[in-house]
C-alpha positions in Angstrom: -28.9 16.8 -42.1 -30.8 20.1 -40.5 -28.6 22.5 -38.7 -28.6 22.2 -34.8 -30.4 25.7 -33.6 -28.5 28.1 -32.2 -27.3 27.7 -28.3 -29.3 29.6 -26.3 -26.6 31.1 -23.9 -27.7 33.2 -20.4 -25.1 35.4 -18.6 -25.7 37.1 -15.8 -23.5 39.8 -14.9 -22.9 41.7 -11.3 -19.3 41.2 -10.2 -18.8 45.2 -10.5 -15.2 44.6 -9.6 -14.2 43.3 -12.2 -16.1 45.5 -14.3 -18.4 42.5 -15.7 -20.9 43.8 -17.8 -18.3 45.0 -20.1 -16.2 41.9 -19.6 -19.0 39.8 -20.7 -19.9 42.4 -23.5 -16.4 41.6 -25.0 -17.3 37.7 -24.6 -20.8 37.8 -26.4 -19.5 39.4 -29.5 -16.6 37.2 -29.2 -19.0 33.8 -29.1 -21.8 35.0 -31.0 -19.4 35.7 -34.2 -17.3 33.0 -34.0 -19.8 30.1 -33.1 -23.6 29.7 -33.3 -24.7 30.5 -30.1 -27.3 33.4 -29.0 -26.6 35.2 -25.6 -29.4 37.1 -23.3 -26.8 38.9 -20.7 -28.9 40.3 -17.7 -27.2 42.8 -16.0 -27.4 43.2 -11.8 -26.4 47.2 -10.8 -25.9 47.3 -7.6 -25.5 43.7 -4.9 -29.2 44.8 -4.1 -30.9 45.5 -7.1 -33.8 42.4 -8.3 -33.4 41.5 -11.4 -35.7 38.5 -13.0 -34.1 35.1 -13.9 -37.0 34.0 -16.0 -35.1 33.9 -18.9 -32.9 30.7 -17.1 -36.4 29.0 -17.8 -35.8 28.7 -21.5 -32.0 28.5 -21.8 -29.5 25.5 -22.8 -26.5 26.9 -20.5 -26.0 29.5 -17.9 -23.0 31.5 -17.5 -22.2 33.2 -13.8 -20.3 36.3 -13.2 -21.5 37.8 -10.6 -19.9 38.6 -6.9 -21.9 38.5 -3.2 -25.5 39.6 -4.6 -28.2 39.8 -1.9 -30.8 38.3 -4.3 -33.2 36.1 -2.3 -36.9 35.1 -2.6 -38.8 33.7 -5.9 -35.3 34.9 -7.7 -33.0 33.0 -5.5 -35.1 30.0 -5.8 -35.4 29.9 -9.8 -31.5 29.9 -9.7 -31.3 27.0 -7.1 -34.3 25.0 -9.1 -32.0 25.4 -12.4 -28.7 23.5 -10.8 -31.6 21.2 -8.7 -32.5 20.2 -12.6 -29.1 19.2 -13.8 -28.7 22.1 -15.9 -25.2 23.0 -17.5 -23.3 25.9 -15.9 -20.0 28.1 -16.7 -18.8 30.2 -14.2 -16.3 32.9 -14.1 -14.1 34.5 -11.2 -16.0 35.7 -8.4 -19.2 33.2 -9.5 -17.3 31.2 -6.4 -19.5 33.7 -4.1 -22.3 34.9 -6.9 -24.8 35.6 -4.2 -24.0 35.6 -0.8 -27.8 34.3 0.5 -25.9 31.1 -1.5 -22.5 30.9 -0.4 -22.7 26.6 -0.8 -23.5 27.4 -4.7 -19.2 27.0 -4.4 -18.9 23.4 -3.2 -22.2 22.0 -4.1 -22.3 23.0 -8.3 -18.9 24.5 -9.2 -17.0 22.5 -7.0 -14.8 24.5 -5.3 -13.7 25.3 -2.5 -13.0 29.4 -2.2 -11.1 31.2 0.8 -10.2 34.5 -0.2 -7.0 35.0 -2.2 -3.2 35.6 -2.6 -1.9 39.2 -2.5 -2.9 41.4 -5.7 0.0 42.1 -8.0 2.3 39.3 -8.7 1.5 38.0 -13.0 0.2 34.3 -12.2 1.6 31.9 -14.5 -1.0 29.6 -16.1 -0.3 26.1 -17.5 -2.4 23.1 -17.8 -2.7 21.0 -14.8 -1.6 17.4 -16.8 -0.8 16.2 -20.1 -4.5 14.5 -20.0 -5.5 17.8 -19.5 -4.1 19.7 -22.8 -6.1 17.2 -24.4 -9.8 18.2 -23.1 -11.8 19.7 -25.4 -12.5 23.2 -23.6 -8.6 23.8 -23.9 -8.6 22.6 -27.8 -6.8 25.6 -29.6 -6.1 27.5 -26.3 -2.8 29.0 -25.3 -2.9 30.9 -21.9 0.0 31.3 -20.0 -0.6 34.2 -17.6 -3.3 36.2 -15.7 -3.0 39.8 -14.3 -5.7 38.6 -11.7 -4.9 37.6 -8.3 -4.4 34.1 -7.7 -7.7 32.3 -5.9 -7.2 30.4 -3.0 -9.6 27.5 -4.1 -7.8 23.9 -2.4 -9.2 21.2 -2.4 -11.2 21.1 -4.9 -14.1 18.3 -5.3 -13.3 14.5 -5.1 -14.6 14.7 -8.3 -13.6 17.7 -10.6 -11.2 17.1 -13.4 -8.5 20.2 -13.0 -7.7 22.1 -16.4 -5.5 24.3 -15.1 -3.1 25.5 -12.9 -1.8 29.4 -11.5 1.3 29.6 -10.1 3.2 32.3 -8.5 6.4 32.5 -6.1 4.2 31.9 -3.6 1.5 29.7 -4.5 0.4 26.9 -7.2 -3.8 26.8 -7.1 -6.1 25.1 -9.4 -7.5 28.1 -12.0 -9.9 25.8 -14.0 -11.7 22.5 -13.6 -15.0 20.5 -14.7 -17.3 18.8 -12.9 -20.9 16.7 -13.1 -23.7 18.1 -11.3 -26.7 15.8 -11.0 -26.0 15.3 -14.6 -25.4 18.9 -15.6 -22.3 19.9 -17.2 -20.0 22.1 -15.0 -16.8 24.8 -16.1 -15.1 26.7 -13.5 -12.3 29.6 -14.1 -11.1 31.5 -11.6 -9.5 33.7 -14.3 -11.3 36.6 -15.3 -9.5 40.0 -14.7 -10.4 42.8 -17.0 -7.0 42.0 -18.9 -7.6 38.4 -19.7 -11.1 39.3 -21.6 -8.7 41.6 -24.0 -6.9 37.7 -24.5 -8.3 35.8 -27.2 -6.8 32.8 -25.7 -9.2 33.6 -22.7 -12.0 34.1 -24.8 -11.8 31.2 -26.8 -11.2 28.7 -23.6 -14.4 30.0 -22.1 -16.6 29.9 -25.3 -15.1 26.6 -25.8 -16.5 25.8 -22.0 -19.9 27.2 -22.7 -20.2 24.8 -26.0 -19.2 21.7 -24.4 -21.5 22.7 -21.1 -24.0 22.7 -23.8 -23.2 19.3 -24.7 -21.6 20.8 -28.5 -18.4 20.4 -28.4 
């Protein structure tokens, strides 16, 4: 039996907040050693600056981490014709408003349903969100039980995402992660992704684990 090629992995990075470009540095020598998958991260410098998506033309899953970028035009519209094709997507954190010219990319692929967030400071205590849960295959092997990121105020959800996980804090219990179908495309969502959970391996190995069953591996 041949060897299945390597996933072809794109992430796109510009969620400067969260200092993302060395977040998803972290993740693609994480994912690249540990499973066969190849990444191409593109990198966004500033909300403004026009960076080419070509590379989503030839790519088995796309991961988002990006926050309010202005892209627009022939760019824009390669992103929307990827998600139009049913293509597999993981997103991460702030990918709830990737580019604000795109603000529906939330409720219409990811599923969510974003509206700002609970106070900053307060650990959020993670657990999975059922017993049927614990048993999905992008939470095989995974162990998180808190984030030093500020809970997302994401409900309701989509009629028809499958929740993964849950935050909780004294003030606040809020879906963290979830999976969905888009016109046939595979769909993770995390609203995790604070600086401090890429130094988790736990973190790590939930979202590769996402990217290789977007991919349709795992």
């Amino acid at each position: 039996m041949s060897t299945p090629a390597p996933l072809k992995l794109c992430m796109l990075s510009g969620s400067f907040e969260y200092d993302s470009e060395r977040s998803l540095a972290i993740f693609q020598e994480y994912v690249e050693r540990e499973h066969p998958v190849e990444a191409t991260l593109i990198v966004f410098e500033s909300e403004n600056d026009d960076q080419s998506l070509a590379a989503l033309d030839d790519t088995d899953v796309m991961l988002v981490f990006t926050r309010r970028l202005n892209t627009s035009g022939t760019e824009l519209e390669r992103f929307k014709a990827y998600f139009a094709r049913g293509r597999p997507v993981v997103g991460v954190r702030t990918a709830s408003h990737a580019f604000q010219s795109w603000l529906e990319f939330d409720k219409e692929v990811l599923g969510g349903n974003y509206n700002m967030h609970y106070g900053a400071g307060p650990v959020v205590r993670v657990a999975p969100a059922s017993p049927e849960a614990k048993e999905h295959p992008i939470l095989r092997g995974v162990s998180i039980t808190k984030s030093h990121g500020s809970l997302y105020r994401n409900t309701p959800t989509a009629p028809d995402a499958s929740l993964l996980l849950t935050g909780t804090t004294d003030e606040a219990q809020e879906p963290v992660a979830w999976t969905r179908i888009n016109r046939g495309g595979r769909v993770f969502y995390t609203s995790l992704g604070h600086q401090e959970d890429f130094e988790d391996e736990a973190f790590l190995h939930m979202v590769a684990n996402g990217v290789l069953w977007a991919g349709g591996r795992l």
